[in-house]
Structure formats: structure tokens, C-alpha cells
C-alpha positions as CSV (number, residue, x, y, z in Angstrom):
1,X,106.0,92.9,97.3
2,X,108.2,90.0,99.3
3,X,108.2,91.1,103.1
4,X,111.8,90.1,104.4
5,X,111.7,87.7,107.6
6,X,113.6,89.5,110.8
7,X,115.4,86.9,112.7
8,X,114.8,87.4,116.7
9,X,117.3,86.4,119.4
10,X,115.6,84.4,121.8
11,X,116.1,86.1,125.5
12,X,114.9,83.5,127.2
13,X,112.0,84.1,130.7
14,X,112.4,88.3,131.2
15,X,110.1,89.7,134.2
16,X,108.4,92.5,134.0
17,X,107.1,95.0,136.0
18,X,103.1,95.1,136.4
19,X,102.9,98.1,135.0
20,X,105.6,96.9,132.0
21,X,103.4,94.0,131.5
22,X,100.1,95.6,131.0
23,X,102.0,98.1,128.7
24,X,103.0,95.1,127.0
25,X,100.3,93.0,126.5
26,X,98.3,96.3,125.2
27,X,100.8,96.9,122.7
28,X,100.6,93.0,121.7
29,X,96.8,92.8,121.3
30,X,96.9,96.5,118.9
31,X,99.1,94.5,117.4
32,X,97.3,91.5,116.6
33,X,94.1,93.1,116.3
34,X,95.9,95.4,113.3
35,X,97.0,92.5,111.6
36,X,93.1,91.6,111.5
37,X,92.4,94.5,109.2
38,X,92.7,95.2,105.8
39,X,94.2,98.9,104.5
40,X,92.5,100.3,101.9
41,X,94.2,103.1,99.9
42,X,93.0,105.3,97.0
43,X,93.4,108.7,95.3
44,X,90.5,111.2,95.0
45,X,90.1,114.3,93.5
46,X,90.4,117.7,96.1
47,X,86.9,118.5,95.3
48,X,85.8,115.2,95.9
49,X,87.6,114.9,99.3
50,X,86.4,117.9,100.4
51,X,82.4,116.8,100.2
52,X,83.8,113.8,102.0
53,X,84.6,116.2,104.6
54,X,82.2,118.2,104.9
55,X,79.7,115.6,105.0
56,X,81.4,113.8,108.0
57,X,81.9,117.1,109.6
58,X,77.9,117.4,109.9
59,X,77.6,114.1,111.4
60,X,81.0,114.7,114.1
61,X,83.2,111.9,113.1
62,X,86.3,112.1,111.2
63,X,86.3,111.4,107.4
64,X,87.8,108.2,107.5
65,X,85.3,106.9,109.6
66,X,82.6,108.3,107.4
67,X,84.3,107.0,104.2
68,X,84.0,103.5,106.0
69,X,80.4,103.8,106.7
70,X,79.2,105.0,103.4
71,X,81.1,102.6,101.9
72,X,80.0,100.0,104.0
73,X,75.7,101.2,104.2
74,X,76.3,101.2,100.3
75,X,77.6,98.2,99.8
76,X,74.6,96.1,102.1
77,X,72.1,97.7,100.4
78,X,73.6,96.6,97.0
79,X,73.5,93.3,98.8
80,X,70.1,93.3,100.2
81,X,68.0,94.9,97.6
82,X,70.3,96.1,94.3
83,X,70.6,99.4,95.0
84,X,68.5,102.0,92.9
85,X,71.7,103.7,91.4
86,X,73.3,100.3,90.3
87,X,69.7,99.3,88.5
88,X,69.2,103.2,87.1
89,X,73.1,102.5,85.7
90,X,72.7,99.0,84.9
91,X,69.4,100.2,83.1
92,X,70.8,103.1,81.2
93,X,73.3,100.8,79.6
């Protein structure tokens, strides 16, 4: 997928307000700081989604989050040691 280029008019020096500016520059640095991360989309099953849920629903953060961090704790412990599942699978075959 090609992103099209928007061409911007340049205004020239505009002042702003304080309070305009800090509104600004907050916007500006969500901004770059989104165009740090990655998005990560995929499709799961209802069942599936619903563990998911619960899951982060005992620990008090929202699912995404926990997706992230099981994700992530997975993935470093593959890293670190091989993790017991992978050698159990890698084993089995």
C-alpha cells in the first residue's frame, strides 16, 4: 500500500496562545511518539478472545495490554532459555 504525499501551504511564523501552544506541542509529540510504534493486527477465535479477557480481567488491565505482555514475557523466555513448550513441540516432531 503506496501512502499518497499531502502537499502543505506554508503559513509562514503564526503565534499562539500559551495555552494553544502546549495543546500543540502535546498533540505533536503523540504524534511522533505513535509513529515510533508498530500496529499489530490479527484475527482470533471468540473463545479464544474471551480467555484473553478474562485472564487480563484478573490481573486489572485491559486485554490489549495483557496481549502485549504475554506476548512479550513469552517471547524473552524463548530468548533466554528456549522455552519448555517450544522444546516439548520441537521434541514431539
Amino acid at each position: 500500500m503506496t501512502k499518497k504525499r499531502r502537499n502543505y501551504k506554508d503559513l509562514g511564523t503564526v503565534e499562539f496562545s500559551e495555552k494553544e501552544d502546549k495543546r500543540i506541542t502535546k498533540m505533536i509529540e503523540q504524534a511522533e511518539k505513535e509513529l515510533e510504534e508498530t500496529r499489530v493486527s490479527f484475527r482470533w477465535g471468540k473463545d479464544q478472545l474471551e480467555i484473553i479477557k478474562r485472564a487480563a480481567d484478573l490481573m486489572g488491565i485491559p486485554y490489549q495490554t495483557f496481549l502485549k505482555l504475554a506476548a512479550y514475557e513469552h517471547a524473552l523466555a524463548v530468548l533466554k532459555d528456549g522455552d519448555p513448550i517450544v522444546k516439548r513441540t520441537l521434541e514431539a516432531a
